[in-house]
N, C-alpha and C positions, 0 to 999 in steps of 0.2 A: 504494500500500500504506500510505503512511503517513498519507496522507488518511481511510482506514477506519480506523487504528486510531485516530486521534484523534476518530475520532467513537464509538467503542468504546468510546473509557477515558472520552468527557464519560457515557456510558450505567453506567458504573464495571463493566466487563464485563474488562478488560481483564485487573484482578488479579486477579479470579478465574479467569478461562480459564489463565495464567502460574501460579499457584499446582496448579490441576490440570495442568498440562503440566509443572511442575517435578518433581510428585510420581509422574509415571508413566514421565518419563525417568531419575529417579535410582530407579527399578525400588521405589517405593512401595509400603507394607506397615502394616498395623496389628497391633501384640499385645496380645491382650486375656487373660483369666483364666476359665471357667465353670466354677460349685462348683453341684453340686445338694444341697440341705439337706433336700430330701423326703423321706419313705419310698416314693416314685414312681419307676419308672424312667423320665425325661424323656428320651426323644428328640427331635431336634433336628440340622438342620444349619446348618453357617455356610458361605454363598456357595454353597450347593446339597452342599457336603459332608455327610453326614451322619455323626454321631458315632460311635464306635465305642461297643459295648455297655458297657464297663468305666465311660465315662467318664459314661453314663446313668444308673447304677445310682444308689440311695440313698449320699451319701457322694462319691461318682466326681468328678471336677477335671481338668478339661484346659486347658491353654496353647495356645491357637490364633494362628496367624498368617495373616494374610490378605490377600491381594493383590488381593482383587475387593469391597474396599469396608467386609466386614465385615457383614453382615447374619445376623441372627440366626434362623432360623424353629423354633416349639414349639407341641405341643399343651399348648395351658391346660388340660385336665382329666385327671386322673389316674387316670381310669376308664379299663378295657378298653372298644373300642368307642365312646368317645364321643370325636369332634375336634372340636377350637375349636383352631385355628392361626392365631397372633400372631407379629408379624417385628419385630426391632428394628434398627437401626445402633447397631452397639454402637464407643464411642470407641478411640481408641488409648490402649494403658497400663491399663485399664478393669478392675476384676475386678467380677464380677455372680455371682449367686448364686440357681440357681431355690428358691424359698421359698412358702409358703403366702399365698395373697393371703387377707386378713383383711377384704378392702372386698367382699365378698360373701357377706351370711351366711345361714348356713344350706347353702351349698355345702364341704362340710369338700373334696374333692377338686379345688377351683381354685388354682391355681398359677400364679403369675407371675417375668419373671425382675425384679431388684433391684440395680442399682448399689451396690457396698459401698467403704466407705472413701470416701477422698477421691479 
């Protein structure tokens, strides 16, 4: 056994695999912040959850906490009927904010989400 790990840790496998086994035995968890700033209702789930309608609407802010990683999934466009679905890993501590993406013009209805603060 110890033979493998030292051939483990020269491949630098070792801290990583102990940082993730650290984090799933001390029952690991991310909290993050989602504010929608649109006049869209953004639905969305994180970790297959989907949101509750309240937290979709225009204005709507939810606290998420997340024990399978944190992944974020949304439709980019704000129209009925049209999907474009983007997934993030969103960090711990993180507040993000769905907002108008401005890097496509002429699309006034795409929306991305946005890391805010520090």
């Amino acid at each position: 056994m110890s033979n493998n790990q030292d051939i483990l840790q020269g491949f630098g496998l070792v801290e990583e695999l102990d940082e993730q086994a650290g984090e799933t035995i001390t029952g690991g968890y991310e909290v993050f912040t989602v504010t929608n700033t649109t006049k869209y209702n953004v639905s969305y789930s994180v970790d297959g959850t989907k949101t509750k309608p309240q937290f979709a609407k225009p204005g709507g802010s939810a606290v998420w906490t997340a024990y399978s990683g944190g992944i974020i999934k949304f439709d980019t466009d704000g129209r009925a009927g049209y999907v474009q679905d983007k997934s993030y890993n969103l960090a711990n501590g993180g507040k993000y904010e769905f907002q108008y993406n401005n890097n496509t013009p002429g699309n006034p209805y795409d929306i991305d989400l946005y890391k805010v603060g520090g």
